[in-house]
C-alpha positions in Angstrom: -3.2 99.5 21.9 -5.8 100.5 19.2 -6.8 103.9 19.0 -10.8 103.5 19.5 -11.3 107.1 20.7 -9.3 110.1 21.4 -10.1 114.0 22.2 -8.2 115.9 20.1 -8.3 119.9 19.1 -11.9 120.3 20.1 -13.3 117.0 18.6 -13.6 113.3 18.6 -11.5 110.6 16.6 -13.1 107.5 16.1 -11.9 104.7 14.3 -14.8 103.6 12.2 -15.6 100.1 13.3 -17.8 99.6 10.3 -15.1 99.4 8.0 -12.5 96.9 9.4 -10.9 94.4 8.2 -10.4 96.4 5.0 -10.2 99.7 5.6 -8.2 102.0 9.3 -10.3 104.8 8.3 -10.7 107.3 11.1 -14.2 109.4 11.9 -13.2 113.5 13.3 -16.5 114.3 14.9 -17.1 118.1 15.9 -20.5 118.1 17.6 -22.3 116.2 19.9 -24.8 115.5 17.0 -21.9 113.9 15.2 -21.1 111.7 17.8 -24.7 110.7 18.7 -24.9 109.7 15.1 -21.5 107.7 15.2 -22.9 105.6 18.4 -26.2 105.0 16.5 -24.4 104.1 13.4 -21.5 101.8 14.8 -18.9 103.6 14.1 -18.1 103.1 17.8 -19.7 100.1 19.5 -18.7 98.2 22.8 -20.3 99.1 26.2 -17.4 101.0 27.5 -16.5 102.7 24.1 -20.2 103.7 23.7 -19.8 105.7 27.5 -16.3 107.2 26.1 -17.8 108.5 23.5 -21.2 109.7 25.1 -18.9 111.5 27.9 -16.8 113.3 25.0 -19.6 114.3 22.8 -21.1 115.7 26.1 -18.7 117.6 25.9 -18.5 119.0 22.2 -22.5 119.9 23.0 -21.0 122.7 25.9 -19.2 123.8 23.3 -22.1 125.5 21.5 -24.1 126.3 24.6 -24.1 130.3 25.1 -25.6 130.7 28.3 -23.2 131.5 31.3 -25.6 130.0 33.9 -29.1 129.8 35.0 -32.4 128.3 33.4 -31.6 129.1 29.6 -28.2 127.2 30.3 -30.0 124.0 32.0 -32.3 123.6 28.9 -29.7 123.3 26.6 -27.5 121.2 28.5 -30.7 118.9 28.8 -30.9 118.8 25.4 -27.7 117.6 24.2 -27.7 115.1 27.1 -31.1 113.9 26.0 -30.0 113.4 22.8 -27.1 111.5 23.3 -29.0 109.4 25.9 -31.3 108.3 23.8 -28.6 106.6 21.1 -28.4 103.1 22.3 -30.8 101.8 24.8 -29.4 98.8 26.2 -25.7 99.7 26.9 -25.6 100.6 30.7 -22.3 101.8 30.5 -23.7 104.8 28.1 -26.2 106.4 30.8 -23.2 105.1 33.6 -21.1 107.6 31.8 -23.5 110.6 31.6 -24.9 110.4 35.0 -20.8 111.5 36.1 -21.2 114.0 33.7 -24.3 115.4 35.0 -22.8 115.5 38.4 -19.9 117.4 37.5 -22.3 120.0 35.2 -24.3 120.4 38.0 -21.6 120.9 40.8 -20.1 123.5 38.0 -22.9 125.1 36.3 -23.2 128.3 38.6 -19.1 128.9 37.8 -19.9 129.8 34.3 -19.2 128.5 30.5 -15.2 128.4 30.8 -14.9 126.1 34.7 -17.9 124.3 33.6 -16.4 123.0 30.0 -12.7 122.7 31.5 -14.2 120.2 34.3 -16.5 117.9 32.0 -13.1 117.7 29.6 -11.6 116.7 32.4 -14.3 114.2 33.8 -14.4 112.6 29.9 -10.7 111.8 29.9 -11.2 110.2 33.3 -13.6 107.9 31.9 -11.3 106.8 29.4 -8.4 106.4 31.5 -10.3 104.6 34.1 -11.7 102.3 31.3 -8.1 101.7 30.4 -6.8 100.6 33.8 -10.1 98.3 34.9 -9.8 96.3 31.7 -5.8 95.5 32.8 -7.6 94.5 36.4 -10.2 92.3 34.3 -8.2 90.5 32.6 -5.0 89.4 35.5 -8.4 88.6 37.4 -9.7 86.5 34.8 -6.8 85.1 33.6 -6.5 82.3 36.5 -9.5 81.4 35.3 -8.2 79.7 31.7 -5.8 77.2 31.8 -2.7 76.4 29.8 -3.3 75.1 26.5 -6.9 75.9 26.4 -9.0 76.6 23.6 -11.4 79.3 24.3 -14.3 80.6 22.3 -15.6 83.9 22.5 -18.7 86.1 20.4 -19.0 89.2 19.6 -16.5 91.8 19.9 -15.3 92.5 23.7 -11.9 93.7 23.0 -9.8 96.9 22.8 -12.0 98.2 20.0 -15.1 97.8 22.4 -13.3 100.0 25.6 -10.5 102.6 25.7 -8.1 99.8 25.2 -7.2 96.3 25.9 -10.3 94.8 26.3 -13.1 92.7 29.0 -13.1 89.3 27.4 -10.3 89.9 25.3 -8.4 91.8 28.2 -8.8 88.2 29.7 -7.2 86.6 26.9 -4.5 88.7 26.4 -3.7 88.9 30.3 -3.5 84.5 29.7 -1.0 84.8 26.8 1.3 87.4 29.0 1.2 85.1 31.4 3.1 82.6 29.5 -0.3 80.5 28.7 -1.2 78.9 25.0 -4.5 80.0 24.1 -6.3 79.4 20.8 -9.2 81.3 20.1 -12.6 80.2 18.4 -14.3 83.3 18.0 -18.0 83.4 16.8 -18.7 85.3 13.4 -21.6 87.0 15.6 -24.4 87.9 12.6 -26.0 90.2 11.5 -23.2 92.8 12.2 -20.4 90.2 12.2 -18.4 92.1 14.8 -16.6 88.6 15.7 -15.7 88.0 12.2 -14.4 91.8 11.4 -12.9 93.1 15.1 -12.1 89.8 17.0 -10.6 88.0 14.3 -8.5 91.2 13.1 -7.9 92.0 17.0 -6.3 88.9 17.8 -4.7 87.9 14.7 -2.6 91.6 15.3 -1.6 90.8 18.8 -0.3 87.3 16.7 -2.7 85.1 18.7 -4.2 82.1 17.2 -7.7 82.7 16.5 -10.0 80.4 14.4 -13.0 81.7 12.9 -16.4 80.0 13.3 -20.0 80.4 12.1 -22.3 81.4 15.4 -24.2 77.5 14.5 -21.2 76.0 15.0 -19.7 76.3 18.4 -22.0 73.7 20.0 -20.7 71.2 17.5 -17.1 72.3 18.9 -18.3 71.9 22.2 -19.6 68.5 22.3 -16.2 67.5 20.5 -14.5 68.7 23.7 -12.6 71.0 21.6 -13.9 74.4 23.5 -12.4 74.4 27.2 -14.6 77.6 28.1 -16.6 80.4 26.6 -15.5 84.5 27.4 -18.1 87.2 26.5 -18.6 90.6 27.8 -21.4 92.2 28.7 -23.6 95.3 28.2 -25.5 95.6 31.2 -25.6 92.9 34.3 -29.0 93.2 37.0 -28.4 92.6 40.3 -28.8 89.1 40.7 -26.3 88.4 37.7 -28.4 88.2 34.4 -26.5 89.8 31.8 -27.5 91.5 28.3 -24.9 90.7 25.7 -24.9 91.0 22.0 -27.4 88.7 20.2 -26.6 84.8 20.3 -25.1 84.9 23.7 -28.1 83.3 24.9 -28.0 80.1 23.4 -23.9 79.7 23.6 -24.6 79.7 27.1 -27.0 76.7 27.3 -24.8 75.0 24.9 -22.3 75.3 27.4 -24.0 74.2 30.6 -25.1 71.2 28.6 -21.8 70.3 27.2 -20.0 71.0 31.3 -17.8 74.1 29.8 -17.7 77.1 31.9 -19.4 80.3 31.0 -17.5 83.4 32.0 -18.9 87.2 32.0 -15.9 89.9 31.9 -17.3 93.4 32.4 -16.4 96.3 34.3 -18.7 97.2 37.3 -20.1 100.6 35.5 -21.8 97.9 33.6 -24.0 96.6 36.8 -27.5 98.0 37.1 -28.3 97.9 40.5 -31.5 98.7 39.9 -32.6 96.2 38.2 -33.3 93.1 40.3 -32.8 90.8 37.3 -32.7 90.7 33.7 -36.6 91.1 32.5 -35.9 94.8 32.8 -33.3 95.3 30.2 -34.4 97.2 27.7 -33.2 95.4 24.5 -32.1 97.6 21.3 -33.9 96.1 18.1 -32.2 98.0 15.1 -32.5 98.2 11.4 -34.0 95.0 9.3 -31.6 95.4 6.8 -28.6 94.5 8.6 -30.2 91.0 8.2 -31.2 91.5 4.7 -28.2 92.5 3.8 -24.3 91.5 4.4 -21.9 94.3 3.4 -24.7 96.5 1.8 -25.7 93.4 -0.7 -28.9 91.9 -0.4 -29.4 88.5 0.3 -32.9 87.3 1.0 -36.0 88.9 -0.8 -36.0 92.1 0.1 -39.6 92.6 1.8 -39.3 89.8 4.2 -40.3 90.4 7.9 -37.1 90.8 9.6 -36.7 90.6 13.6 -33.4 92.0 14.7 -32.9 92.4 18.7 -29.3 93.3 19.0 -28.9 91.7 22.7 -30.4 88.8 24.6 -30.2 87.9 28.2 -28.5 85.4 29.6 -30.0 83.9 33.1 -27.7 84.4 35.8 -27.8 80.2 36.5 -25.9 79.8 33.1 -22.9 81.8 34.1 -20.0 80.3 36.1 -18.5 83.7 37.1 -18.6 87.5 36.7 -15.3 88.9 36.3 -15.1 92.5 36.8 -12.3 95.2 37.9 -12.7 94.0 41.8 -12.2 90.3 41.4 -13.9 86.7 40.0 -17.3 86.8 41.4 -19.2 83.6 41.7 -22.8 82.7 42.9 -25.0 84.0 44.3 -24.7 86.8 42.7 -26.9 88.9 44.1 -24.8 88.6 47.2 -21.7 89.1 45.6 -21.8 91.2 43.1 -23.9 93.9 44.3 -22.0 95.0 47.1 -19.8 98.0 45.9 
């Protein structure tokens, strides 16, 4: 699968996200602050990939710490975690990831510099391979769920490039096709930073799966047409009671598709739950740069000092989603019953 993120020789490779179609170009970062920026910047987007990375920068940030243990050593570590913390807001997966790092710093930190570096290395690649085998349990799960011959649309980016490999929603998809399914594709361009255009379309059409390429106005149209048998997303964090934070736009595809009777499916590992949150009005939600708007490919295309609203998630109520398909199985409502329970 696609190379999204790897450790190698004391630092991160990336492939930079932000450059596909056109360009494979891969990002080396060598410090945490490197990787913080590369989460900030999209050079690695996706729930799970942000967690990856977040777990692995954690790591390069050890690297620099000098302290062999006690209170000097806690108030470095606090600052690199801080600051890779801090990089992307709504992404539960990202603070999923460092809360197991903490754990392991702090059941490590009194062993000195050396155990303490050697066991968060170890804990990264975990994460990673972990990511690697729930998205192969998502998708046989979700799989059953399509049928043969089915066109299905999906937005955003939820694929290998979004995880360590393979893919939630696109994990679903592929598992469909190894089974022996057809399945054509309508994926949504997903503006402002055309993720579906640029990784889904270039995703699938490697794999050699049919994939058609839409504008996000478009797929209600498709939907009334009867042309759309269901819609796959993924997800970036999921409350308790099933209301899920996706990227911008998933919002309204949803209540085009209760309206039109097409099933609305959620693929998402269960790191991405936040059981703290008894619904969705909690979510923080990430609103980034105006000129990812005002711009498409660094080009301007509006005048340049209009107002500019950019929240890069919304929230999808918990009654527009037929199912939540995560690592454990196809859950269905009510959620709050059966989803929370770990």
């Amino acid at each position: 699968m696609l190379p999204t993120i790897a450790w190698r020789g004391r630092s991160v490779i990336m492939i930079d996200q932000r450059k596909l179609p056109g360009q494979e170009i891969y990002v080396r970062c060598r410090t945490y602050i490197q990787v913080a920026q590369a989460i900030e910047k999209m050079v690695v987007r996706g729930a799970p990939a942000i967690g990856i990375a977040a777990a692995y920068g954690l790591v390069l940030g050890t690297l620099a710490l000098t302290a062999e243990t006690g209170r000097s050593l806690d108030r470095d570590f606090e600052k690199v975690y801080k600051r890779l913390e801090r990089t992307r807001p709504t992404a539960r997966n990202l603070f999923w990831a460092l809360e197991r790092m903490r754990a392991v710093y702090e059941r490590t930190r009194s062993e000195g510099l050396r155990v303490m570096r050697a066991a968060l290395l170890d804990e990264a690649r975990a994460i990673e391979c972990e990511d690697a085998e729930t998205n192969r349990a998502i998708g046989q799960h979700g799989q059953a769920l399509l049928g043969d011959g089915w066109t299905v649309l999906t937005h955003c980016n939820a694929g290998a490039l979004a995880t360590a490999e393979y893919g939630t929603a696109l994990g679903i998809i592929r598992a469909a096709v190894a089974a022996g399914k057809s399945i054509k594709v309508f994926a949504d361009e997903t503006r402002p930073f055309l993720q579906g255009a640029r990784l889904t379309v270039w995703e699938l059409d490697r794999d050699g799966i049919p994939v058609v390429l839409i504008t996000d106005g478009m797929a209600g149209w498709f939907m009334r047409r009867g042309e759309i048998q269901a819609v796959v997303v993924g997800a970036d964090r999921i409350a308790r009671n099933g209301d899920t934070a996706n990227k911008i736009g998933t919002y309204s595809l949803a209540v085009l598709a209760k309206e039109n009777g097409v099933p609305f499916f959620v693929a998402a590992p269960m790191s991405t739950i936040d059981l703290t949150l008894p619904d969705g009005g909690g979510i923080p939600i990430e609103e980034r740069n105006p000129d990812e708007v005002r711009e498409v490919g660094g080009r301007l295309i509006t005048v340049p000092y209009v107002e500019v609203r950019n929240p890069a998630f919304d929230v999808t109520p918990a009654a527009y989603i037929t199912a939540i398909v995560t690592e454990r199985g196809v859950h269905r409502p009510p959620y709050e019953k059966n989803l929370g329970g770990r």
